[in-house]
Residue frames as qw, qx, qy, qz and C-alpha x, y, z in Angstrom:
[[0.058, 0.983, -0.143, -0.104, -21.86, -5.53, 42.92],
 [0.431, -0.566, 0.648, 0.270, -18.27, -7.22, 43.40],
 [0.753, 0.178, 0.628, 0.079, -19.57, -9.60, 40.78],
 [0.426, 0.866, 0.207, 0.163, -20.43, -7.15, 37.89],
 [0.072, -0.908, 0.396, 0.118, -16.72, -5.43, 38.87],
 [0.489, -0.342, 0.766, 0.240, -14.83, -8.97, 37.95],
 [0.484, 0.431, 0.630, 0.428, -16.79, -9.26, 34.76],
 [0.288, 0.954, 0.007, -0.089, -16.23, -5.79, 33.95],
 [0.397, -0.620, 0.603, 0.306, -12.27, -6.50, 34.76],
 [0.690, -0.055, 0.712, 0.119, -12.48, -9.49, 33.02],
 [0.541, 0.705, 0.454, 0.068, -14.13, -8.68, 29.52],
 [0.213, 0.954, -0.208, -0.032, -11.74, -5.54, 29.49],
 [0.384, -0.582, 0.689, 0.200, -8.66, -7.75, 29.96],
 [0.688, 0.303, 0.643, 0.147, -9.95, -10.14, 27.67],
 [0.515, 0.801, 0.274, 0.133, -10.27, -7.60, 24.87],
 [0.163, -0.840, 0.425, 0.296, -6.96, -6.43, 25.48],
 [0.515, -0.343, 0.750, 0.232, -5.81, -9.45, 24.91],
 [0.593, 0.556, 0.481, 0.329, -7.92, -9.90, 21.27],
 [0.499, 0.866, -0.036, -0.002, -6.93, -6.75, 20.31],
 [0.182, -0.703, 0.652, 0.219, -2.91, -7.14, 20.91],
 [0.566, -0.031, 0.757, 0.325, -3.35, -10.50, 18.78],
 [0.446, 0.808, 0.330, 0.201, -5.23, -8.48, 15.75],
 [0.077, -0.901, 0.393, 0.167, -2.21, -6.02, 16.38],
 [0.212, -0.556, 0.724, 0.350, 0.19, -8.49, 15.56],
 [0.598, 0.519, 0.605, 0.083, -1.75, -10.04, 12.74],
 [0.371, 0.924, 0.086, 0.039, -2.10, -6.72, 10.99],
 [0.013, -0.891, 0.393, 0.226, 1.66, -5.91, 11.34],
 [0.613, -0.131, 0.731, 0.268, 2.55, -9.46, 10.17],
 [0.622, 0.502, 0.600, 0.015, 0.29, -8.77, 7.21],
 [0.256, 0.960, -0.115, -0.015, 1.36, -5.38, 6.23],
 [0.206, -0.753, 0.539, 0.318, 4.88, -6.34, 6.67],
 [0.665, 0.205, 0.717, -0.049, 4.40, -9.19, 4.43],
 [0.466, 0.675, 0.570, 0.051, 2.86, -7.45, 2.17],
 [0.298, -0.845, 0.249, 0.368, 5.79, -5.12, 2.11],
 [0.447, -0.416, 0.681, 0.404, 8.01, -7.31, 1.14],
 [0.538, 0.280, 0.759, 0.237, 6.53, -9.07, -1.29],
 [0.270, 0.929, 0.225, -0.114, 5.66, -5.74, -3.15],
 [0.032, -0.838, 0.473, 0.272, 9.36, -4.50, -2.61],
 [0.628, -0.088, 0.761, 0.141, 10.11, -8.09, -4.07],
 [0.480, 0.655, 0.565, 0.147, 7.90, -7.77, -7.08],
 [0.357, 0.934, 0.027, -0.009, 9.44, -4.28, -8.13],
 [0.188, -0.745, 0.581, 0.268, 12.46, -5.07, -7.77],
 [0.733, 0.372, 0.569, -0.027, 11.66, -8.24, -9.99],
 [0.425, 0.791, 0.426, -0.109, 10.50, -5.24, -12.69],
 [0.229, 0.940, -0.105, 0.233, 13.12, -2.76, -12.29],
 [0.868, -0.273, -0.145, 0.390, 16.30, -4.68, -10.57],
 [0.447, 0.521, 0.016, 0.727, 18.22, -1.06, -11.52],
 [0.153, -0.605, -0.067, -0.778, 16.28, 0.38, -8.85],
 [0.707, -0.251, -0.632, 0.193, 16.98, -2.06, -5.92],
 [0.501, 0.003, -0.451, 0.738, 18.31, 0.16, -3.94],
 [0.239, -0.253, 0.045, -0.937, 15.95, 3.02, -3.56],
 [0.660, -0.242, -0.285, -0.652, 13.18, 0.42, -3.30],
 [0.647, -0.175, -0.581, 0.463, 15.19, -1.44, -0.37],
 [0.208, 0.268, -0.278, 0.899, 15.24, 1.84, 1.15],
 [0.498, -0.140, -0.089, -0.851, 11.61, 2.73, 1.15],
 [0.756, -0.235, -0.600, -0.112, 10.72, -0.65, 1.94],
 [0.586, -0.305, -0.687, 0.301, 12.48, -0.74, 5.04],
 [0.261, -0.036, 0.190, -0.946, 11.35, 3.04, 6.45],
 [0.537, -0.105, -0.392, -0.739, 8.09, 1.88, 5.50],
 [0.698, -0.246, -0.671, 0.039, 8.19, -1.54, 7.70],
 [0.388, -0.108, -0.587, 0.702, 9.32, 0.21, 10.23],
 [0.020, -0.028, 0.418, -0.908, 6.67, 1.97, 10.51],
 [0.729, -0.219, -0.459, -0.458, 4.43, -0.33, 10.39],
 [0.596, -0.128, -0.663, 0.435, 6.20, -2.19, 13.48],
 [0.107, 0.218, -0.321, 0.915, 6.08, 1.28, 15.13],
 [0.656, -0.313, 0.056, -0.685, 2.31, 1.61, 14.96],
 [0.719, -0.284, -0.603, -0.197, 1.76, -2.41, 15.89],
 [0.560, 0.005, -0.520, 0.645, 3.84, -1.35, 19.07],
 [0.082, -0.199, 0.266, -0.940, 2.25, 1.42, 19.87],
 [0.720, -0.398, -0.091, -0.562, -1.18, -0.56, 19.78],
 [0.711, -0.134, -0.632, 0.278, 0.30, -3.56, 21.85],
 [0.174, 0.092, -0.471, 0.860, 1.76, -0.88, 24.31],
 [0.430, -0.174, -0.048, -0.885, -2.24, 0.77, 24.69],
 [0.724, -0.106, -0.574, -0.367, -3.35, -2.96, 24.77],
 [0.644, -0.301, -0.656, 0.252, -1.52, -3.61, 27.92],
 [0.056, -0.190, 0.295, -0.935, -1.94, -0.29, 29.43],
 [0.538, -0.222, -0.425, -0.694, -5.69, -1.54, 29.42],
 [0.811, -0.137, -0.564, -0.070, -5.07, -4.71, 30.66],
 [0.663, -0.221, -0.555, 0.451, -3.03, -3.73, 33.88],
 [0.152, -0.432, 0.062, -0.887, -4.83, -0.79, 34.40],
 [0.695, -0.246, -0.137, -0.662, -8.04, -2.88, 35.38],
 [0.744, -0.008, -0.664, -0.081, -6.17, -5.85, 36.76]]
C-alpha cells in the first residue's frame, strides 16, 4: 500500500516535471518563431516596422503568459503530491 502511494507521488512529480520542460520548449519555439516572422515582414515592408514591432511584442507576451501559467499548474502538481 505505502509502496503504490510513492510511485503514485513519484510518476505525478515526474510528469510535472516533463511537462514544465515541454512548457518551456513550446514558448521558446513560439517566441522564436515570432520573431523571426516579425523579422521577415519587416524585411518586406520596413515602412511598417513599427506597427509590426508592436504586435509582435503583445503577441510574445502572450505567449510567455500562457508558458507561465502552465509552469505555475506544473508545480502546483508537483508540491501538491510531494
Amino acid at each position: 500500500m505505502f509502496f503504490s502511494l510513492i510511485l503514485d507521488v513519484s510518476m505525478a512529480v515526474m510528469g510535472a516535471g516533463i511537462g514544465a520542460g515541454l512548457v518551456a520548449i513550446g514558448a521558446g519555439i513560439g517566441v522564436g518563431r515570432i520573431g523571426g516572422s516579425a523579422m521577415d515582414a519587416i524585411a518586406r515592408q520596413p515602412e511598417a516596422s513599427g506597427k509590426i514591432q508592436g504586435a509582435m511584442l503583445v503577441i510574445a507576451a502572450l505567449v510567455e503568459v500562457a508558458a507561465l501559467f502552465g509552469l505555475v499548474i506544473c508545480l502546483l502538481i508537483a508540491n501538491k503530491l510531494a
